[in-house]
N, C-alpha and C positions, 0 to 999 in steps of 0.2 A: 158133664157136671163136675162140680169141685169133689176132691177125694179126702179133702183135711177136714177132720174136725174144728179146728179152731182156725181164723185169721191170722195171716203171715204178718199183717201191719195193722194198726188202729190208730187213730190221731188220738192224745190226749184233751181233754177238755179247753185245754189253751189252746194246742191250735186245732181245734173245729173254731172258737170262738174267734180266735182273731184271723181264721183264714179269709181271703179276699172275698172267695163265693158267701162265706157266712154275712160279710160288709155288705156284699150286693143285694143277700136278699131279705135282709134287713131295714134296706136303703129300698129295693122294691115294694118291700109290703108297708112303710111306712107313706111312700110314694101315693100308689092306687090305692090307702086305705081297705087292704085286704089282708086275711091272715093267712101269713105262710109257715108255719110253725116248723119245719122239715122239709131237706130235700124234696121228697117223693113230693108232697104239697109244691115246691114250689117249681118241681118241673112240669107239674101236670097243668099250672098258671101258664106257666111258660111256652105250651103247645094251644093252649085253649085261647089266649090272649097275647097272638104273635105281637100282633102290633102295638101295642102296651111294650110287650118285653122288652123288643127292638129298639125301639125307642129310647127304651132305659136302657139299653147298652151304649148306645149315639149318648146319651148323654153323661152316663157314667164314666165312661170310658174317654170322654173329652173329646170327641171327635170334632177337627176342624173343617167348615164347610157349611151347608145352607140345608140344614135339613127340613123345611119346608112343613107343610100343617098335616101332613096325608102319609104315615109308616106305614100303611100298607093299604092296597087297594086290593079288597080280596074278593075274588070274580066267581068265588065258588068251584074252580077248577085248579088243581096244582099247575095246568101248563099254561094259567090265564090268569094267576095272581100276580103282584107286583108292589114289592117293597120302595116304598118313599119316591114314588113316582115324579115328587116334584123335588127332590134334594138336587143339589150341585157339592161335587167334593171331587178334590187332587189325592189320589192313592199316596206318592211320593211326598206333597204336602204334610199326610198323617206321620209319615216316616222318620222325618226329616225334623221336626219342631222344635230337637237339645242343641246346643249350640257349646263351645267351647272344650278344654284339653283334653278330658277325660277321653278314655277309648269307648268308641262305638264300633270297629273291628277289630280282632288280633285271627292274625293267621296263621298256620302253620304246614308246611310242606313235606308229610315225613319229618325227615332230618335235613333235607336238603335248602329251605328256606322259612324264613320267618317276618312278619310285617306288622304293623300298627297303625291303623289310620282313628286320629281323634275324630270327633262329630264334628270341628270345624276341618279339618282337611274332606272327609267324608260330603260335606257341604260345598267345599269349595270345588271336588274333584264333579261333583255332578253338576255346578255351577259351568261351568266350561264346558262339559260336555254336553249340558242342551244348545246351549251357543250353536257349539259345532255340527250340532242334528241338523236345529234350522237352519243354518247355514248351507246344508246339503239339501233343503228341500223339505224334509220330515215334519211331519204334523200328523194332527189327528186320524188314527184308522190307518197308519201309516204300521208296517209290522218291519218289527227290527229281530235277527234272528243272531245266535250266537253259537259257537262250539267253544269253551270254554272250561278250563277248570275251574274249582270252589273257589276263586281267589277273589279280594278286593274290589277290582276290576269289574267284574263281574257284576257284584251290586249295586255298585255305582252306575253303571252301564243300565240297569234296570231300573232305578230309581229315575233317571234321565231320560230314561223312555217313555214313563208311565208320568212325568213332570211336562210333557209338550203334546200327550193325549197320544201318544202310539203304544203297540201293543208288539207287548217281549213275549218271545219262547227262545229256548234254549234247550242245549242236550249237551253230554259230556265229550273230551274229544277221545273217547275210546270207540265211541261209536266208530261203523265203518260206513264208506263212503256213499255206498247204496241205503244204508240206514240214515243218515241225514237227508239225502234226496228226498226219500218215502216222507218225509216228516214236514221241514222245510219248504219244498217241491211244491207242496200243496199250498203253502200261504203266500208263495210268494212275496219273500221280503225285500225290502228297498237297501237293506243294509246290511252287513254280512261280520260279525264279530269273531278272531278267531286267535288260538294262541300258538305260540312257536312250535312250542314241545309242549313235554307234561314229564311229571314224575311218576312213576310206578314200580313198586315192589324194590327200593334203590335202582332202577334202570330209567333211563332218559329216554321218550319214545317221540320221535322226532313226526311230524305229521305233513311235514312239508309239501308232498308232493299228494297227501289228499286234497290238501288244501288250496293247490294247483288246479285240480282236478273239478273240484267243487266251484271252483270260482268259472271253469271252463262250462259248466251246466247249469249254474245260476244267474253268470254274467250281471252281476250285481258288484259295487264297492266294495273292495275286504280293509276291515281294519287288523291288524295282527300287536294283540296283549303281549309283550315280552314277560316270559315266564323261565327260560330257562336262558338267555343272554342273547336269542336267534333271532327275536321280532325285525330289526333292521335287515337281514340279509334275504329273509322270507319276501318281506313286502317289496325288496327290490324286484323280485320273480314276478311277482302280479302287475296285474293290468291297473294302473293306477291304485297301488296301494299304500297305504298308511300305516306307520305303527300306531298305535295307543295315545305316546305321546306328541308324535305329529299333528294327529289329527285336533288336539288340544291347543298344538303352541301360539296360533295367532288369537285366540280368547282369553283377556284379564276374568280374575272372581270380580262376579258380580252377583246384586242382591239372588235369591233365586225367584223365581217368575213361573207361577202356576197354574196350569189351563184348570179351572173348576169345570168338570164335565159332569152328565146324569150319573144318576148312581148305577146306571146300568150299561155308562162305557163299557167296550171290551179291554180289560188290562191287561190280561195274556193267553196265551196258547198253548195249553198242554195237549200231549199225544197219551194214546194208549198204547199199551203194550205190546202191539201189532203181530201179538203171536197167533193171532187169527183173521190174517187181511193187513194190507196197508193201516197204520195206525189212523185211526178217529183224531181229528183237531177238535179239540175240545176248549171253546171260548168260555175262560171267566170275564166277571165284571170288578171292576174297579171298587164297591162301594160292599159289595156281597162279602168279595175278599177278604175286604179289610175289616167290617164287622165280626165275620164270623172268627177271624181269626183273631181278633181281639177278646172275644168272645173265649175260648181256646186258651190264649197266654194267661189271659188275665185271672182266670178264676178256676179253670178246669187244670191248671199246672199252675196257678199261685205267682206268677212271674212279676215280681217288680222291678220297679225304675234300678239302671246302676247292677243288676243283678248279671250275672255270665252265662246266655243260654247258647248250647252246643250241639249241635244234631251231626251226626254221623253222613253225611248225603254229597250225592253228584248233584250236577245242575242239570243234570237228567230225569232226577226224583221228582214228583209235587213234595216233598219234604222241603227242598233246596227252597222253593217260594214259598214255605210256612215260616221256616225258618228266621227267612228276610223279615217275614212280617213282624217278628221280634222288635225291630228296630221303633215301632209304633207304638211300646208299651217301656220307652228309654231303654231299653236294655241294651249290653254289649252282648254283638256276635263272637263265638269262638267259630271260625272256620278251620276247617280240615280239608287235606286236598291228598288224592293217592292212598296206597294200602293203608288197614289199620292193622295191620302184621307186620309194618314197613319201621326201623327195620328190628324189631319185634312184637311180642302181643302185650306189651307194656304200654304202646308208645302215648294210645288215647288216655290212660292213665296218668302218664306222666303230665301229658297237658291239664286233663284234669285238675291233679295237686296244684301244679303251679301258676295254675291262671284261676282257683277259686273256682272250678265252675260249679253252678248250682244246681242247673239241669239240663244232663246227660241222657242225650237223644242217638236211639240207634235203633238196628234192623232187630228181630229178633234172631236171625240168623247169626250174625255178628257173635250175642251173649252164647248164643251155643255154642259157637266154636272158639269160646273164649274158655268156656268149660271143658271141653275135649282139651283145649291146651293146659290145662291145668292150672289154666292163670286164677288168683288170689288175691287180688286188690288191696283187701279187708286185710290182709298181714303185710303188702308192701307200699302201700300207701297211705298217704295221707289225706282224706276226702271227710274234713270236718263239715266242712262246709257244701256238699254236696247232701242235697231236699230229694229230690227225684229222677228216678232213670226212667224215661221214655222209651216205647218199644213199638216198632208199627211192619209190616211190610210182609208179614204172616201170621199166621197163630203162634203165640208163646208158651209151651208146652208148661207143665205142672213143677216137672224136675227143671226148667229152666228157673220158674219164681225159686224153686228150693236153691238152687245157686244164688240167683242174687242177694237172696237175703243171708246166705250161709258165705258167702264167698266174694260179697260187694262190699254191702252195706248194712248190717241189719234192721236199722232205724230207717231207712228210704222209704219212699212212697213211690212202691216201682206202680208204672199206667202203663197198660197193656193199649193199643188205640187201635179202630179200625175204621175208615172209611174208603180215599183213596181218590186218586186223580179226578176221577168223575165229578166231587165236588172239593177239590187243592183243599180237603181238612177231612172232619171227623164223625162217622155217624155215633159212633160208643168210643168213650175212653176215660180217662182215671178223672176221681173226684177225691181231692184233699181232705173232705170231710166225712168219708167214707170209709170201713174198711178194706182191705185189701185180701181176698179170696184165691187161693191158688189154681192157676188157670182159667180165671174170669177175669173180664173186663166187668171194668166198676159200672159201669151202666151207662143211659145215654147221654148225649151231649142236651144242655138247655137248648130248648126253642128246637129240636128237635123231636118231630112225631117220629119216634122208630116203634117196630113191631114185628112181629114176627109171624109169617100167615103160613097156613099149608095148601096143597096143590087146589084147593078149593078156595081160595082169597079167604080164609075164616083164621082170626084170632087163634095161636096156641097160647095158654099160659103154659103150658108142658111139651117138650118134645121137638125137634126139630124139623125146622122149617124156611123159608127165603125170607132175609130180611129184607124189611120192607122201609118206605117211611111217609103217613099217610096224608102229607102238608106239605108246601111248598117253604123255601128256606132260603133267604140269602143269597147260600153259595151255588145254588143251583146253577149249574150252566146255563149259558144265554143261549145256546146251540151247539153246532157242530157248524165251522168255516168250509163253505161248499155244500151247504145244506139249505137251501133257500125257502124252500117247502117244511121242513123240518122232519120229512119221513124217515130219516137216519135215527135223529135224534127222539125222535118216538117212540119207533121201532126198538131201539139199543134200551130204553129206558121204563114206558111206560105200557107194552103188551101186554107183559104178563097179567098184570092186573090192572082195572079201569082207576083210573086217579089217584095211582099208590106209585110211589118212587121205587123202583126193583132191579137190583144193577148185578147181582146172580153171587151173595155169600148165602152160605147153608148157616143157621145160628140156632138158639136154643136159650130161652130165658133158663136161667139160677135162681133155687130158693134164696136168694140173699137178694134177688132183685139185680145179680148182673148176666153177662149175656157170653155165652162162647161162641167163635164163628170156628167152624166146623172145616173149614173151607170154600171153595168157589165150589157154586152149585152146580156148573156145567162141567163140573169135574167130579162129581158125584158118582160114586160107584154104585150100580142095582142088583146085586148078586138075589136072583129070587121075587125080584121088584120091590127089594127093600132097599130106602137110600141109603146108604152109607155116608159119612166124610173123613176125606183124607189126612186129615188133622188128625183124627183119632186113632188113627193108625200109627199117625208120623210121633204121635205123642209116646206109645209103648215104645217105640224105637230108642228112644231117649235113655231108655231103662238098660239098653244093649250096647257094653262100651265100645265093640269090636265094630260098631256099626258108625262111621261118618256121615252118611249120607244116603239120602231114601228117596225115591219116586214110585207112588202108587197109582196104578191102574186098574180101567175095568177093559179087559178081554171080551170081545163076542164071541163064544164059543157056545155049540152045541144048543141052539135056538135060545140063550140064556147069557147071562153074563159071568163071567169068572173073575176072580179079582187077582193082581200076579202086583206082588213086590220085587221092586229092583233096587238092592242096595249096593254101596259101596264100602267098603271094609279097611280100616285100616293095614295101615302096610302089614305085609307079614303075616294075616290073618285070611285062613279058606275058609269057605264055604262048605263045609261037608253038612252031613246029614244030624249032626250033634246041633249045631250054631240053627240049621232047618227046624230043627225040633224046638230048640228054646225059642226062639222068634215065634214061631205060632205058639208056642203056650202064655208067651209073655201078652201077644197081643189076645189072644183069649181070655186067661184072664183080667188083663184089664179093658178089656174094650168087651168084645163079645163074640161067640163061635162064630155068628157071619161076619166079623170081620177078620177072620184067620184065610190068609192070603192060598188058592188054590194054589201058586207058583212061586218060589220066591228065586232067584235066579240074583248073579253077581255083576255085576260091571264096573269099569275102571272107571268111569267120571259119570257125573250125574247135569242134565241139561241144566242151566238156569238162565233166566232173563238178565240184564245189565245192572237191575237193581237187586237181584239176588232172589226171587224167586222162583219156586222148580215149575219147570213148563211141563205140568200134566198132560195138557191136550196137545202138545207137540208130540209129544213120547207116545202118545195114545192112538193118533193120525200115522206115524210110523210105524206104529206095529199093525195096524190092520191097512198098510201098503196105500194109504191116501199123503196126497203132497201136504207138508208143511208150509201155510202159505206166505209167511214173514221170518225167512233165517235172520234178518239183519235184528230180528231184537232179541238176540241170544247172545248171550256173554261168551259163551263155545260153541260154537252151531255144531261142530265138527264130531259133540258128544252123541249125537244122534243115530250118525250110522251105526253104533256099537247096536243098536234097538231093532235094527233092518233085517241083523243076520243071526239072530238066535235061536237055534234049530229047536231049542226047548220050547219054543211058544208054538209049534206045529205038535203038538202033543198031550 
């Protein structure tokens, strides 16, 4: 729960009133002849009466396409409803509809490169490239896959897939070579997109010879993006390969040309985290997508036409495809590509100042260790113009909001967000007309039934529990690819409980009406058969400067469970018995005696996933001597063995 007496942010009466959500549900209750006098009213419209809502988003929102007389055909079952059964709409059409000089990209590479594509080059680059799909063959249910960095390229490429009805996934090229196969491997794609090199940390990491390798196991076409000056000498290597612009050169711009598919086309493929098994293919829809995500830009982040939105992300993240979807509500992307330490902790700032952005989107890992660096914004920048910092990809700790607002920005409208790949957007995140509570998320998203049950499927209004969500929505996945039965997708999604969405965060409603996620619930400690979450742990940690970096566990020991903390310390800084003592008192008093760790023990790195979060249940399976069943989606597999051999956990 929040520990502040007062709100970190409040909107003033001008903008609650002139904010977009305030337009829409003004615009709604005038609509359906209903009163919605307040949020809380018009979310609770908004769960009660999806297909009303929906509806009013398709139309608010301008959506181009045939939305038919039928928003929802609701079958009484979350895994047997079905939004606008009879629409027809192009993902890329919604994308795509500004036309002329202004920029709809700006890039930037580190310090190493910089690029600009206006919405008519961005038009004309995907213009040529469906040419050249079909020309290969590609059409509908046809999956095009990429290894790529943040670049230009890249979107264009996605845009062009989801414009002749096939269906994108992609991952970053740090991934290694057994981590794309595992991915990949499984959709078998017609088309293989990939780049020379990449930038990172100022260092040029050449990929060449995975990409050898990869084409040797997928035996598919590679195109190769020139990114670092090498696309020509790469694609020579391959079995009939192209560069980027090869593969364009016999195609004049021409009109673009839009396959209108169901609203429940497949539009892409994302993966899980595969830190538990081969990753899940996780199929969105085309129409879910783009709603929900317009849904999101528009009113839950305030994004207007002309406006600069910027997310911190790989095209490895579902971030990278929210992102995109900016492009649907006129905005320009700011893309990033390579460290945000590269080549210092300035550097997202700098682009910030200088490209105007509005809304700055990143990990909450990132703002921490932007804290530890001492970094200062608020005294060396210039960020007049900058509304809102987005945050997603963990919990954002209490002392994290006190940085932002003390050492960003203090006027921002920082949103805390949590969903995740499972549905490419957001079960809970920030609301402009809201205030802003230190370490809560502002509450749920519209047209989302969220809730939050205890081990018995029953309502808490108090006290934690599995977030849940009790209606079908949108962005729901259409399945899992290779699931034809759907007992994957069942099983991962709807056991726990009978017709409730449950995808395993631990949360807990706020007297303010918002919500904290505690962490992953299968990573829940039970010291005692009390559940614990690792959040609240990782939160006092915050409070300890010496402390970088934390992975909490629960031990089986002694027919019971122990909880043992593994930290990592700044340089030059031990562990002795002093640092042992204040760590449990700190997390004692702010969290609570069960959760003062029975072990706390040192280590030199700390595991994490490619997207930057810490892999509890890796660290957790290695200390009680069970195999790790996915090393390829770990940013350092290698931090593991440190967990194998520490004689302290035998005692």
């Amino acid at each position: 729960m929040s520990e502040s007496a007062q709100p970190h942010f409040t909107p003033d009466v001008h903008a609650r009133t002139e904010a977009e959500m305030t337009r829409f549900r003004d615009w709604c209750s005038s609509r359906y002849a209903t009163s919605l006098p307040d949020h809380e009213r018009f979310h609770a419209w908004s769960v009660r009466d999806r297909g009303a809502f929906w509806s009013a988003v398709w139309d608010y929102c301008g959506v181009t396409g045939e939305k038919g007389d039928l928003p929802l055909l609701d079958a009484g079952h979350i895994l047997e409803d079905r939004f606008f059964p009879r629409a027809r709409l192009n993902f890329a059409e919604n994308l795509l509809m500004k036309r002329g000089a202004e920029n709809a990209l700006i890039f930037r590479g580190e310090d190493k490169a910089e690029s600009r594509w206006s919405w008519d080059h961005l038009r004309s680059t995907v213009s040529r490239l469906q040419q050249a799909f079909r020309a290969l063959g590609l059409g509908e249910g046809d999956r095009i896959a990429a290894m790529l960095p943040n670049v230009p390229e890249a979107v264009a490429c996605m845009l062009a897939a989801a414009s002749i009805g096939a269906i994108w996934s992609s991952c970053s090229p740090d991934f290694g070579e057994q981590g794309v196969i595992d991915r990949f491997g499984q959709i078998e794609p017609k088309l293989f997109l990939a780049c020379d090199s990449y930038w990172y940390n100022g260092k040029r990491i050449d990929v060449g010879n995975k990409v050898r390798a990869l084409q040797a196991r997928l035996a598919v076409p590679f195109v190769i993006v020139d990114y670092c000056g090498g696309a020509a000498d790469l694609a020579s290597t391959l079995i009939d390969g192209k560069t980027f612009d090869d593969l364009m050169a016999a195609y004049p711009v021409r009109e673009l040309a839009f396959e209108r598919l169901p609203f429940s086309h497949p539009l892409m493929i994302l993966f899980s985290s595969g830190t538990t098994g081969i990753p899940k293919c996780i199929v969105h829809s085309a129409g879910g997508t783009l709603l929900q995500h317009l849904k999101e830009h528009r009113f839950h982040c305030g994004l207007h036409e002309g406006e600069r939105l910027f997310y911190y992300t790989t095209c490895g993240w579902m971030m990278w495809n929210w992102l995109v979807s900016g492009l649907a509500s006129g905005a320009t992307l700011c893309l990033y590509d390579g460290s945000p330490f590269a080549p210092d902790c300035t550097v997202l700032w700098d682009y910030a100042q200088e490209e105007t952005i509005s809304i700055f989107g990143t990990s909450a890992k990132y703002l921490d260790a932007l804290a530890k660096a001492g970094a200062k914004p608020a005294e060396t920048h210039g960020l007049a113009g900058l509304r809102s910092v987005l945050s997603t990809g963990s919990p954002l700790s209490p002392e994290t909001f006190d940085y932002v607002y003390r050492d960003i920005k203090a006027t921002v409208h920082l949103a805390s967000m949590s969903g995740g790949t499972d549905i490419v957007s957001c079960f809970v995140l920030g609301n402009p007309v809201r205030s802003v509570w230190s370490g809560e998320i502002q509450g749920p998203g519209l047209g989302m039934a969220v809730d939050v049950f205890d081990d018995h499927g029953h309502p808490l209004a108090q006290g934690k529990g599995e977030l849940v969500c009790a209606s079908a929505f949108p962005s729901m996945p259409i399945g899992f690819w290779n699931d034809p039965d759907g007992t994957r997708f069942r099983s991962t999604y709807f056991e726990r409980f009978e017709n409730r969405w449950c995808h395993g965060d631990f949360a807990e409603w706020t007297a303010h009406g918002g919500i904290v996620i505690h962490g992953r619930s299968d990573a829940t400690l039970n010291p005692g058969g009390v559940r614990i979450g690792t959040a609240e742990i990782y939160n006092q940690l915050e409070r300890i400067s010496e402390i970088e970096g934390a992975v909490c566990i629960g031990q089986e020991w002694d027919n019971d469970v122990r909880v043992v903390l593994f930290v990592k310390l700044r340089d030059g800084v031990v562990l002795d018995e002093a640092l042992k003592q204040r760590i449990r008192l700190q997390i004692r008093a702010g969290a609570s005696p069960r959760h003062v760790p029975a072990k706390v023990l040192s280590v030199a790195e700390i595991p994490m996933t490619k997207t930057g979060k810490v892999v509890e249940i890796a660290v957790r399976d290695v200390v009680h001597g069970r195999a790790v069943k996915n090393m390829e989606a770990l940013a350092n597999p290698q931090a593991l063995e440190l967990f194998a051999r520490l004689p302290e956990l035998s005692i």
